[in-house]
N, C-alpha and C positions, 0 to 999 in steps of 0.2 A: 504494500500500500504506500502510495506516496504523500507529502510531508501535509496537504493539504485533506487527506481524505479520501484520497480517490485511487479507484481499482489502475486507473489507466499505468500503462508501461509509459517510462520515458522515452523506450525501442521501438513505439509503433510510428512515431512520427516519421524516422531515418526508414523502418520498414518502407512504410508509404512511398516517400522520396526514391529508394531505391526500384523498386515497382515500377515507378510511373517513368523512371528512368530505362528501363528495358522496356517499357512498353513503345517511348518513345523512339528508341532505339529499332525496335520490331519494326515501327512505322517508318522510319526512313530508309532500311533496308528494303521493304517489299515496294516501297509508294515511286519508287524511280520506274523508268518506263522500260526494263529491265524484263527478260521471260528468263524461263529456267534455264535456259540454256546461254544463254548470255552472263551467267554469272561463273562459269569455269576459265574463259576468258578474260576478266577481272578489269571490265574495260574496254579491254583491245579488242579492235574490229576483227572480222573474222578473215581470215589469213588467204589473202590470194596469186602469193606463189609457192612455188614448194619450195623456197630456202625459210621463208616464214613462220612453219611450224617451230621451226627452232630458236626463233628470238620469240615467241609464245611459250614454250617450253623455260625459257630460262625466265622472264617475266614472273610464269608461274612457281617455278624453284624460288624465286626472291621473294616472293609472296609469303607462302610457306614456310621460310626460316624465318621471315620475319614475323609471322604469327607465332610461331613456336617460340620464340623470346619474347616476341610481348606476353604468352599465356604465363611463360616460367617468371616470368618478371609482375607481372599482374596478379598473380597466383602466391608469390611470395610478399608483395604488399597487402594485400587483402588479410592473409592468414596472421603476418607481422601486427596487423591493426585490429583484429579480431581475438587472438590469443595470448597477446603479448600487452593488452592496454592496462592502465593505471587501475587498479581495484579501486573502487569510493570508501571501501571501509579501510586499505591500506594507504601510507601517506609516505613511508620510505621513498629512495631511493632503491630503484632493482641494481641487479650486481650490474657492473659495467665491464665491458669485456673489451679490452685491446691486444691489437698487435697476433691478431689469431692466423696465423701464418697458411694453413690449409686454406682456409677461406680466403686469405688473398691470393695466395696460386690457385684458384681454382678461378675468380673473376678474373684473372690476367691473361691464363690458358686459354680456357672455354671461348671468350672474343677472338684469342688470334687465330682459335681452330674457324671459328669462323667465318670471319675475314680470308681465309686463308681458303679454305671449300668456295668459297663466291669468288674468291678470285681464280681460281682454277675453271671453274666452270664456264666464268665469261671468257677469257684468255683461249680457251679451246672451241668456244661458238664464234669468237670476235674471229681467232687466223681461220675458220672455216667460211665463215660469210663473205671476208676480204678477200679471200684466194680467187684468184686469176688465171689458175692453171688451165683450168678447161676454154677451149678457142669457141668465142662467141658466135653466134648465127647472125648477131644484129648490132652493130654499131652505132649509137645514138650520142653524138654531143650533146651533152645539155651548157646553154650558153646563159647565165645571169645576170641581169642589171635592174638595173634599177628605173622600171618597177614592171619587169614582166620576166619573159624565157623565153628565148630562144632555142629549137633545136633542130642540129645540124643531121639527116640521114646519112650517114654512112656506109652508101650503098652504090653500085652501077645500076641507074637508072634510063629506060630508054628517055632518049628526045636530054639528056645530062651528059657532056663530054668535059672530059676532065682528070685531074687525078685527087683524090684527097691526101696521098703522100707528100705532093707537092705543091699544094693548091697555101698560096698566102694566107689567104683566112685563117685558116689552122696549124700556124705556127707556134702559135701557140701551146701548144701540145707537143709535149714531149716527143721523142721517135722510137723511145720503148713501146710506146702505144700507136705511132704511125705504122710500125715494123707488120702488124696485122693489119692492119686495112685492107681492104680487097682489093685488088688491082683493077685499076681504071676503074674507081668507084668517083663518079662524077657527082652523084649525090643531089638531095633538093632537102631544103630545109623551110622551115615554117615557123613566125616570130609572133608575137603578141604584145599587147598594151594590157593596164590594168581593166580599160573596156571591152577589149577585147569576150563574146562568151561563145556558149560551145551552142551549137543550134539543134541539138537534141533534148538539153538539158537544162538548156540558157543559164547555165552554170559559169561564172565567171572566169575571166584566164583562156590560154589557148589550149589546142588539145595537141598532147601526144599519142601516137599511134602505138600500139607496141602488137604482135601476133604470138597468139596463143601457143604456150607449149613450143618457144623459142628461147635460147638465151641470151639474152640481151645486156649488154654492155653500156654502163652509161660512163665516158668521159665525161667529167666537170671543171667548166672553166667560168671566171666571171672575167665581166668587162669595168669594175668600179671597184663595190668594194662585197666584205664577206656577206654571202647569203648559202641557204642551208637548203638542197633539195630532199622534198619528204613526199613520201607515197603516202597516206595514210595507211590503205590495207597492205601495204607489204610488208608496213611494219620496218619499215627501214628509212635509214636517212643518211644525206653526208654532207658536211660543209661543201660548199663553193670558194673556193680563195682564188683572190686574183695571187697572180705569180707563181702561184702550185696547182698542179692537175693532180683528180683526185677520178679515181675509181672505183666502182663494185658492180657485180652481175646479178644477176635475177631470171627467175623462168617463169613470166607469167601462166598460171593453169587454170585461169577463170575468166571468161569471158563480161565485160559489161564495161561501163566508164565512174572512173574512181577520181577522187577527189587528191589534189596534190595543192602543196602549200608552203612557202620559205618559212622554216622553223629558224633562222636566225634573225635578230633583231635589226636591220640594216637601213633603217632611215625611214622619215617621216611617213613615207605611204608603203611600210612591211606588210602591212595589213591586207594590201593591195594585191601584193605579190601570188596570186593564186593561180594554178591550172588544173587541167583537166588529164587524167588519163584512159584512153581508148582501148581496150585489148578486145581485140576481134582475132579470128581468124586469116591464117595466113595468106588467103588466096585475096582477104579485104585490104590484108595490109598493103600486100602488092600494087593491087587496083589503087588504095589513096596516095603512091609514093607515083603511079605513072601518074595522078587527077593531079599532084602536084607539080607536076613537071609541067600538062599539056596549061597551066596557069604561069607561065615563068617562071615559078620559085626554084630554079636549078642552079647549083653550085652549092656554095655555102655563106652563113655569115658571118661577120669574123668572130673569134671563140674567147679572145679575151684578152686579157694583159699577159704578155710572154713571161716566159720562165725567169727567173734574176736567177746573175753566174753561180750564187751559191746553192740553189736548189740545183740547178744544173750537174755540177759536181757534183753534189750530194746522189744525186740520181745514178750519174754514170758511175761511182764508187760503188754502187747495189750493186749492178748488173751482172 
């Protein structure tokens, strides 16, 4: 009984509170626009190439360990507050305990074991997704500035005479990445403005073409300054830097048009910076690469701010 007469617990209020706290809780997990199946994905759109499973997979690993330390870490505060609190009828000091040495090797280990497993895991998805060993089907500059994208096909296109080896525009680019090019790839390319939208989807940005269940290579160069090319469903992304070409492949395996967007911050209209990506079928891709030719768009545009000596030699030191 408390001091005033009454049956009440002083525990049912904090009860209460904790209640309507997991209720509130319940309500914001279910009330997003979320189905069931969209929550093993944790977010992330659903994956459409086949190197994407695997930045989904590691997403999900980080997920998971990091629940697993918030539980042991939440599970030890709760119990610490629950079992361990001031008795009302005790007024002591409880014992005080320093310098417990297991206990500090044990919080010092345990983080570097697991820093150490995350670091492993990304380091072996990171050199798989980078690698360049396998020879592309499709070579795509993608060209950046400010405030749209350019991109260059790196292809022999009928009614496109030329070479992209040697073609000035794309000097920019290294010649570890010229070295593949296709011979007598004359090429057509296709630019945008921030106005620029797609006429299917009147989605803003230009569109890129890319054909299904090919692998596609995208060179990255800018013309200014850094911006950040992002697919959304692939789940992938890579800086743009003027003065360094940057690389990675992909195989698109899902047909439709995706949403693409500059994930770096790069001046007053980033926001602007959007496109559009097209994966069709190989026989369509073909057909919009000659629609662009019989339009003039053949050759290329220029790819961006050349190499500085020091990346240069750094490059040719790789090779």
């Amino acid at each position: 009984m408390s001091p005033n007469g009454s049956d009440r617990s002083p525990r049912r209020p904090m009860r209460r509170k904790l209640l309507q706290a997991m209720t509130a809780g319940l309500v914001l997990a279910t009330a997003t626009g979320c189905t069931y199946k969209d929550f093993p994905r944790l977010g992330m759109p659903t994956p459409t190439t086949e190197e994407a499973p695997r930045i989904l997979s590691l997403w999900q690993g980080s997920w998971a360990a990091a629940l697993a330390v918030g539980v042991l870490v939440w599970g030890l505060i709760l119990w610490s507050a629950m079992f361990h609190r001031r008795s009302r009828s005790k007024v002591e000091v409880p014992p005080q305990t320093r310098y417990n040495m297991p206990i500090e090797a044990l919080y010092t280990v345990v983080p570097l074991i697991i820093v150490s497993v995350l670091f492993y895991f990304t380091a072996r998805d990171e050199t798989k997704l980078l690698s360049l060993d396998k020879k592309p089907d499709v070579t795509v500059n993608v060209v950046g500035y400010q405030w749209s994208w350019g991109f260059n096909y790196i292809e022999p296109v009928a009614g496109s005479t030329g070479d992209a080896k040697t073609d000035a525009n794309l000097d920019a680019i290294p010649d570890r990445f010229k070295k593949e090019f296709p011979a007598g790839a004359g090429g057509v390319y296709d630019v945008g403005t921030p106005g620029t939208r797609n006429p299917q989807t009147n989605n803003p940005g230009p569109t890129l073409w890319l054909p299904k269940g090919k692998t596609v290579r995208f060179v990255l160069t800018s013309r200014d300054v850094i911006h950040s090319f992002w697919v959304v469903p692939f789940l992938m992304k890579m800086d743009v830097i003027p003065g360094h070409t940057n690389s990675f492949q992909v195989t698109p395996n899902r047909e439709g048009t995706f949403l693409g967007k500059c994930a770096e911050l790069c001046g007053v209209d980033h926001s602007r910076m959007l496109f559009n990506v097209k994966v069709v079928s190989p026989e369509r891709y073909e057909q919009h690469l000659k629609d662009l030719a019989k339009k003039g768009q053949t050759g290329y545009v220029p790819a961006g701010i050349a190499q500085t000596s020091h990346e240069k030699n750094r490059e040719t030191n790789n090779l």
